[in-house]
C-alpha positions in Angstrom: 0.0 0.0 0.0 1.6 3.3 -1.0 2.7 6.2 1.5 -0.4 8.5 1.7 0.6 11.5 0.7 1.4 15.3 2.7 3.2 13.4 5.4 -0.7 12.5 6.4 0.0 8.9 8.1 -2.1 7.0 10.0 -1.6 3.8 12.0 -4.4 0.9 11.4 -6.7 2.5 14.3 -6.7 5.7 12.0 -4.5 7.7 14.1 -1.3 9.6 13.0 1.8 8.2 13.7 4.8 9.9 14.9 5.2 13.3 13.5 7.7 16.3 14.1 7.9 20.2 15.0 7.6 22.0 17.8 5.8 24.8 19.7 4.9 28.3 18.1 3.9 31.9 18.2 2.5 33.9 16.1 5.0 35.6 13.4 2.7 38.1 11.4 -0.3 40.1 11.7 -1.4 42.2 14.9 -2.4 39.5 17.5 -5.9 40.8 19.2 -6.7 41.8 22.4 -5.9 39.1 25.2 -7.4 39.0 28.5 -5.3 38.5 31.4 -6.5 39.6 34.6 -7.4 38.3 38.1 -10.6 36.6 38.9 -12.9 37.4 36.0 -16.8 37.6 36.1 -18.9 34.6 37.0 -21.2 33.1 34.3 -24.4 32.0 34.3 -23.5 28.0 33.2 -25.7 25.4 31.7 -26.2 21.7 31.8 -24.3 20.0 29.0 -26.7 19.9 25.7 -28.3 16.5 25.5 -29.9 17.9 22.3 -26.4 18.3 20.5 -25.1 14.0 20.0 -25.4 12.6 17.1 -23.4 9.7 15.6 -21.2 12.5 13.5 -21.1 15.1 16.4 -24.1 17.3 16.9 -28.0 16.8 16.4 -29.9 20.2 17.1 -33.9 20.3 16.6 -34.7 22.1 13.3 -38.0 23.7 14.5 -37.5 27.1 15.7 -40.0 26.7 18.4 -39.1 24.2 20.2 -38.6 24.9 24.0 -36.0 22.6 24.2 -34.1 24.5 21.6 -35.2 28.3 23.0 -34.2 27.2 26.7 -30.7 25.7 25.3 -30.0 28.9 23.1 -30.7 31.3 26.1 -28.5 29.4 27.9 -25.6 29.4 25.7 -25.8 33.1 24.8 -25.8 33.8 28.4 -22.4 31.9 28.6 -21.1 33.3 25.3 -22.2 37.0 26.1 -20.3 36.8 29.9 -16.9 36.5 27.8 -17.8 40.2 26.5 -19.1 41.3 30.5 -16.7 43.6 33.1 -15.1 41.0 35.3 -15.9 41.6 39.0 -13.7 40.0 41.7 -14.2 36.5 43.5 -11.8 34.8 45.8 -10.3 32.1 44.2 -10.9 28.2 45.3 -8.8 27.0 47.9 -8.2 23.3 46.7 -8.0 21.6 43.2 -10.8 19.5 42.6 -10.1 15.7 41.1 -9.4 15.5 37.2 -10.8 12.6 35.7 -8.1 13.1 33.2 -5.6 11.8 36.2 -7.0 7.9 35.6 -4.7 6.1 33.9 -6.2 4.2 30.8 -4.6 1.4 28.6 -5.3 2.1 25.3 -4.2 -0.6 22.2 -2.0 1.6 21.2 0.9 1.9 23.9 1.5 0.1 27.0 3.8 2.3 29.2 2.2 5.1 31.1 4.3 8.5 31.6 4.5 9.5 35.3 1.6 11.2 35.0 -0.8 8.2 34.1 -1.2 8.9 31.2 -0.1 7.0 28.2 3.2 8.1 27.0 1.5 7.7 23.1 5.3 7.7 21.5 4.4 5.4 18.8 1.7 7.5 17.7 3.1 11.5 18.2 6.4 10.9 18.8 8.5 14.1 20.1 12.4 13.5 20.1 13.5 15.3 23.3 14.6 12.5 25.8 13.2 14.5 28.9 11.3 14.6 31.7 10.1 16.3 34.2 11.2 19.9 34.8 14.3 19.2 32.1 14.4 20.3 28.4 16.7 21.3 25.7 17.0 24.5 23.8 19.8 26.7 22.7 20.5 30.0 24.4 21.4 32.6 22.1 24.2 35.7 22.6 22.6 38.6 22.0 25.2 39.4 19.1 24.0 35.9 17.6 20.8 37.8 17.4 21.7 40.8 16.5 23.3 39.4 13.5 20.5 37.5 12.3 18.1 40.6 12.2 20.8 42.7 11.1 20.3 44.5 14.6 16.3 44.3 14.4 15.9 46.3 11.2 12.6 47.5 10.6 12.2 45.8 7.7 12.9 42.4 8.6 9.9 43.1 11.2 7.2 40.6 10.4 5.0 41.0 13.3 3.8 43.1 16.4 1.5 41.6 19.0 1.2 42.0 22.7 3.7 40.6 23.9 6.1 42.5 21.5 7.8 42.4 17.8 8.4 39.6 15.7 11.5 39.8 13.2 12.9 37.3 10.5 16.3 36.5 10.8 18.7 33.9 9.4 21.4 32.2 11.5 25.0 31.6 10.7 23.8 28.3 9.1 21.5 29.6 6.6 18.6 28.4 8.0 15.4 31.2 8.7 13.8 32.2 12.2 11.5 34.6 13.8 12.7 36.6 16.3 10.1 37.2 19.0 11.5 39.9 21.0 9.7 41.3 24.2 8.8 44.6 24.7 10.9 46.3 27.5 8.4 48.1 29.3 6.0 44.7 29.7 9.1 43.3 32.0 7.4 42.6 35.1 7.2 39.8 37.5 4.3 38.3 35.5 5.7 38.7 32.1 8.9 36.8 33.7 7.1 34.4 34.7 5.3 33.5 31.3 8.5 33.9 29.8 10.0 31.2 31.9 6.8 29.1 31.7 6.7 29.5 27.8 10.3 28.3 26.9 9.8 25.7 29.2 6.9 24.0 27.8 8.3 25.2 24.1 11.4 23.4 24.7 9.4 19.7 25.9 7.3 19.5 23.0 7.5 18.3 19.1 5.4 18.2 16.4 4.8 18.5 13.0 1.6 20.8 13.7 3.4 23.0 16.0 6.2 25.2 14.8 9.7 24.3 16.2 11.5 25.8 18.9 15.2 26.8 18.3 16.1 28.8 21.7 15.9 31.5 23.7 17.8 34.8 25.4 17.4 36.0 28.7 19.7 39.0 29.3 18.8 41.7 31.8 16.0 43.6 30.3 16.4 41.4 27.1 13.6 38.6 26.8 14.0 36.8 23.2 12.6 33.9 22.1 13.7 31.9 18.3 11.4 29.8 16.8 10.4 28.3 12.8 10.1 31.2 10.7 6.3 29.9 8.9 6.6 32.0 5.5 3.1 31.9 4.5 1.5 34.2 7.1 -1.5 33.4 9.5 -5.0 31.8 9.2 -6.6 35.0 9.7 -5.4 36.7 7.5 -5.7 34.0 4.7 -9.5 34.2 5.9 -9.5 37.9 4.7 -7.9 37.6 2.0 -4.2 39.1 2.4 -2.9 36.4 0.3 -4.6 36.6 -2.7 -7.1 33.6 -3.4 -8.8 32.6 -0.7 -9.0 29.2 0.9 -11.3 26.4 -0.5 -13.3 24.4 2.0 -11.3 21.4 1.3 -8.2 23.3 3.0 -10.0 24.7 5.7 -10.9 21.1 6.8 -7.4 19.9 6.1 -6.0 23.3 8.2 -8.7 22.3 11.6 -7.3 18.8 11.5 -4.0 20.3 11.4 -5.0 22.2 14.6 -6.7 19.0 15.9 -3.5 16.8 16.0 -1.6 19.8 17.2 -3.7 20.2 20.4 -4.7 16.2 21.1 -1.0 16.2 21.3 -0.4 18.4 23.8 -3.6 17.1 25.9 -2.5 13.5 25.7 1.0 12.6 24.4 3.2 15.4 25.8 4.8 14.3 29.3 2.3 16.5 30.5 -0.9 17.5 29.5 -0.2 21.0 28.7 -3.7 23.2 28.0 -3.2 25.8 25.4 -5.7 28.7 26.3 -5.1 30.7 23.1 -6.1 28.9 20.0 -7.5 31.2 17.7 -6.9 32.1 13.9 -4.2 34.6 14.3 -2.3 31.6 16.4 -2.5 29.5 13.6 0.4 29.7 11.2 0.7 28.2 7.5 3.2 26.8 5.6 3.9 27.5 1.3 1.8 24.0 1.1 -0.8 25.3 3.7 0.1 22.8 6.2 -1.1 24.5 10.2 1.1 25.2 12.9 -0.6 25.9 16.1 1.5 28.9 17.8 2.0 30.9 20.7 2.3 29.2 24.2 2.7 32.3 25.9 -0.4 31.7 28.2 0.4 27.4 28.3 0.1 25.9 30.9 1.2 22.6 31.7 -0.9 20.1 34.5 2.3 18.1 36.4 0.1 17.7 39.1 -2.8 15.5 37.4 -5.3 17.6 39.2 -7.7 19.9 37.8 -5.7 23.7 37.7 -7.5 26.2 39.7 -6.0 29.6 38.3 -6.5 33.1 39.8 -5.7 34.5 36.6 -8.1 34.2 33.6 -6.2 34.4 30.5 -7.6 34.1 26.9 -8.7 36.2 23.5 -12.3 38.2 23.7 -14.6 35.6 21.7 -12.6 32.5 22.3 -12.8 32.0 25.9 -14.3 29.0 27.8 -17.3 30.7 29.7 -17.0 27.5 32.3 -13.6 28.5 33.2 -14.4 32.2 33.0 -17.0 31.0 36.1 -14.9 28.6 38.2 -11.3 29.3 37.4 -10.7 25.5 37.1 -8.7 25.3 33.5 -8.9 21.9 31.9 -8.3 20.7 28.0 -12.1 21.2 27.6 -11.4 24.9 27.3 -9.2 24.7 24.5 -12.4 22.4 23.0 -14.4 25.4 23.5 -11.7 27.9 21.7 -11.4 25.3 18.8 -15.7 25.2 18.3 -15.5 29.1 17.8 -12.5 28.2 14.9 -15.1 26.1 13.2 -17.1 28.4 12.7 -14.6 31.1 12.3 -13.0 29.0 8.9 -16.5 27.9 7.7 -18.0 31.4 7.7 -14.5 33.8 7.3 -16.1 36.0 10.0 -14.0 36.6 13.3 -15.5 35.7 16.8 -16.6 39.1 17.3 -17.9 41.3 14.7 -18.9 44.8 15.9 -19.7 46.5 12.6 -22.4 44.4 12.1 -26.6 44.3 13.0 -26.6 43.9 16.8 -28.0 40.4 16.9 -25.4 39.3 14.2 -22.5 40.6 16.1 -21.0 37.4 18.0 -20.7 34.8 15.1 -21.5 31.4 17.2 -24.8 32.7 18.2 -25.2 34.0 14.4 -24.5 30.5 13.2 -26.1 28.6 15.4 -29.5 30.5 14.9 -28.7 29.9 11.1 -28.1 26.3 11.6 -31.5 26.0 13.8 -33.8 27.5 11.0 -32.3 25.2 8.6 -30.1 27.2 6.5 -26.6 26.5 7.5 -25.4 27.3 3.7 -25.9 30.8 4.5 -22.8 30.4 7.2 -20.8 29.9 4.7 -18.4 32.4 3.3 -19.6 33.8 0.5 -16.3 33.5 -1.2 -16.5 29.9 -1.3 -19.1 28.1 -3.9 -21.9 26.1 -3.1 -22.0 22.9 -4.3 -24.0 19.6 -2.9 -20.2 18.3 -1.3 -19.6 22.1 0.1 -23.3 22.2 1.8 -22.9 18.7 3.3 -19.6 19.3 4.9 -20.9 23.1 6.4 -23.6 20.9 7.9 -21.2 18.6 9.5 -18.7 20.9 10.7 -21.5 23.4 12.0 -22.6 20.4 14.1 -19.2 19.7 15.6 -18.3 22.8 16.2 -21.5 23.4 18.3 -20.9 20.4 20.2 -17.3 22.0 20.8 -19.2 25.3 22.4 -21.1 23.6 24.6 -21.9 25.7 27.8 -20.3 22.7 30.2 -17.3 20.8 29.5 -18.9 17.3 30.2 -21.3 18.1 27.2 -17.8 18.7 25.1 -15.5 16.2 23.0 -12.4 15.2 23.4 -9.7 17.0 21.0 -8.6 13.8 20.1 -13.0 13.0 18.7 -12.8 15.8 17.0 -10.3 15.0 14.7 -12.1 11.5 14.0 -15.0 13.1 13.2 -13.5 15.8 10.9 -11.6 13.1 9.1 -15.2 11.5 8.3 -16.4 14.8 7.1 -13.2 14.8 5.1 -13.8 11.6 3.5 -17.3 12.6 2.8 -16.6 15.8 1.1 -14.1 14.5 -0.9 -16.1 11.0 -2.4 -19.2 13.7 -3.0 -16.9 16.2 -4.6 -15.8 13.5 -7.1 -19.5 12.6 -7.9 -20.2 16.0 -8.0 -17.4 17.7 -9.9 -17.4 21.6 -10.0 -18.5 23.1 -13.8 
């Protein structure tokens, strides 16, 4: 049986095998407003959506009126619109509550358990570092190695500004191209340190093709600098809108979330810690000249050593993205990176970012948009209008629509797994493509 093709292999259970790269940022484009603050607003949660299972993902009633539908929908706009609200302080929980993630499970495909109980998964995303624990390798820079390589940050090698600071290319003394994330000097407080730290650490223990790679770091007085994969073709965003020229079919958008699928059921289950992203979003997602994803930025990672549910004092996130659970209860698990990836569904069916404030009122926050769109039956007009319709293209807008509102669910028990997500957009992948052959475009 030949190779499949892109680097795209899968072991007999239909999972990928081993795979390379490594942790990422984001190298172009103006990253948007992050939250970070202490103790945000409460939410008002609701039980998980028995309405939304289906054997592909999702199964919400068609009929506008139905109470079952009404009293879900108020529900989940109340969750969604407390991510917008004026946080108000709350004393944060004293203990960590159990994680069921802590059980250990066998699984066919591994037998050895890393010391966290979970599976180590090497056969299936492999990562190369030999570490544990608190140990990882990187390379620390001299700042004239730096300066060098950005010919001593010249403004036009800069590539990027977001808010943790500038992004410059650069080429080392071996040829081989990096961007240059360099902090801004005024953000160098105890807290920045701290993420600094935190971010090279967890950059430097994880590998994988869907995350970009992590060459090293300075830390030099006032000088935070971190060196990563330089990704040439810009970010997801602003492919979405059109920077690039042609804009993405629906065939690549599907290939670019199962991309950002693998990236993060990697880091939830086969890192040698589970390690909970809390900033997926389009302008973290990088793409290469064969628009291949790479999840990036870890500055607000954090990884779970202890196997307990993380209660956090700090809510930190992007406006639109944000897990309303956690936004209630502090406690940060891998189901809030579910959440930010449901609002990315519908953000690369529909081209429209999480928040859009130019538009009608009630058409403002796009999952409550879609999912009103979805309920009356006409999904296809989520789509972006960029994109043609065709029998293949209104099928797979169903199917992803249903995932992704599965993904936005206002609990996390009523929210997949990373790791079902990417089964089930593989199916939607395989669909799309046998009805796009029966169903050729003119």
């Amino acid at each position: 049986m030949p190779p499949l093709p892109d680097d795209r292999k899968f072991n007999s259970s239909g999972r990928r095998r081993s795979s390379s790269g490594r942790r990422p940022f984001s190298v172009s484009g103006r990253t948007p407003d992050r939250w970070d603050f202490s103790r945000s607003s409460g939410v008002s949660t609701a039980s998980s959506v028995s309405a939304l299972s289906s054997a592909s993902g999702v199964s919400i009633a068609r009929t506008k009126s139905s109470v079952s539908y009404r009293s879900w929908l108020v529900e989940f706009l109340k969750a969604i619109l407390t991510c917008f609200g004026k946080p108000e302080t709350r004393p944060p929980e004293s203990r960590p509550l159990k994680s069921p993630s802590s059980t250990p499970s066998r699984s066919r495909h591994a037998n050895s358990f890393s010391s966290t109980g979970k599976l180590s998964g090497r056969s299936i995303y492999s990562h190369t570092n030999s570490t544990s624990g608190s140990q990882f390798k990187s390379s620390i820079f001299t700042m004239e190695e730096i300066q060098k390589a950005t010919k001593n940050f010249s403004p036009a090698l800069k590539i990027g500004q977001g808010g943790f600071g500038t992004v410059y290319k650069g080429t080392l003394d071996d040829g081989k191209l990096v961007a240059v994330k360099r902090a801004k000097k005024t953000m160098h407080d105890s807290h920045v340190s701290v993420e600094f730290k935190s971010e090279i650490k967890i950059m430097g223990r994880v590998e994988h093709l869907n995350l970009v790679k992590f060459y090293g770091y300075l830390e030099d007085g006032d000088e935070k600098i971190i060196v990563v994969e330089y990704v040439p073709n810009g970010t997801l965003r602003e492919h979405l809108d059109g920077f690039h020229g042609n804009y993405l079919d629906l065939g690549a958008r599907i290939d670019i979330a199962i991309d950002v699928a693998h990236a993060v059921t990697y880091l939830h289950m086969y890192a040698d810690h589970p390690i909970i992203h809390r900033d997926i979003k389009a302008s973290n997602i990088l793409l290469t000249e064969t628009l291949r994803a790479k999840v990036a930025d870890f500055g607000f990672a954090r990884a779970n050593e202890s196997g307990v549910t993380i209660v956090s004092t700090q809510v930190k996130g992007t406006a639109g993205y944000l897990d309303p659970e956690y936004l209630k209860t502090y406690q940060l698990t891998e189901k809030s990176d579910v959440f930010s990836f449901g609002v990315l569904l519908v953000e690369l069916i529909s081209a429209r970012r999480p928040i859009e404030p130019k538009r009608k009122l009630k058409d403002r926050i796009t999952a409550k948009w879609a999912i009103e769109k979805f309920t009356q039956g006409s999904a296809f007009e989520v789509l972006d209008p960029n994109l043609l319709r065709t029998p293949a293209t209104n099928l797979a807008v169903e199917k992803v629509l249903e995932l992704a509102f599965q993904c936005l669910a206002p609990t996390r028990q009523g929210r997949p797994s990373m790791r079902k997500c990417a089964e089930i957009l593989w199916d939607i992948r395989k669909d799309y493509r046998q009805l796009s052959t029966s169903y050729p475009l003119p």
